[in-house]
N, C-alpha and C positions, 0 to 999 in steps of 0.2 A: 838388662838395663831398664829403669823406670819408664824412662823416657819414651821409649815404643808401647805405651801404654796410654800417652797422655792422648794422643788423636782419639781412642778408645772413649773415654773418659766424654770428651768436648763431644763426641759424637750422643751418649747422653744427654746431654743439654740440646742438642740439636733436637732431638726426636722430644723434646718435651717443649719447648720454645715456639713461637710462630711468628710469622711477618718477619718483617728486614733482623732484628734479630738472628732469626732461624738462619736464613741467607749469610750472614755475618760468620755463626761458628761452624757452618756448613764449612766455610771458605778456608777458616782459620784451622780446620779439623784437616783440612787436606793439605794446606801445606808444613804441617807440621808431621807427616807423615816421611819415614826415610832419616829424619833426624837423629835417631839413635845412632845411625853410624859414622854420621859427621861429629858426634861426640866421640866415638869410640877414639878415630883417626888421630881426633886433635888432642886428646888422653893420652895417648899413646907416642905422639909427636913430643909432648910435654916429658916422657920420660916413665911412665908406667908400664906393666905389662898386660896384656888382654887380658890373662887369666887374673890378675889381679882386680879386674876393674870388673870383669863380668862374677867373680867372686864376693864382691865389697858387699858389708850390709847395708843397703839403707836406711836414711832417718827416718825415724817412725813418722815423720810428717811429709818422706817423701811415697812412702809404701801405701800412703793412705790416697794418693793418686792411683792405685793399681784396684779399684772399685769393682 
């Protein structure tokens, strides 16, 4: 799922960033970590099946998160 890629990504911007910024998506980069599976759960709550969802293609503008 995309989604466990996005801390990835923020983390990026952290190491390129400085001052309270930095600090900002340092913070932001951590708690969006773990998130992929509180997606999965509630996917899957809603009526999906894991394999269908960890199968799905992406939108090309969500793949372009996976840097």
């Amino acid at each position: 799922m995309y989604i466990k890629f996005f801390p990835k990504t923020l983390n990026i911007a952290v190491r390129r960033s400085t001052g309270e910024l930095k600090n900002i998506l340092r913070k932001y980069a951590e708690e969006e970590k773990g998130h992929e599976v509180f997606i999965l759960e509630t996917l899957m709550s809603a009526g999906f099946k894991k394999s269908e969802i960890e199968s799905s293609t992406p939108l090309v503008s969500t793949r372009a998160i996976q840097m």
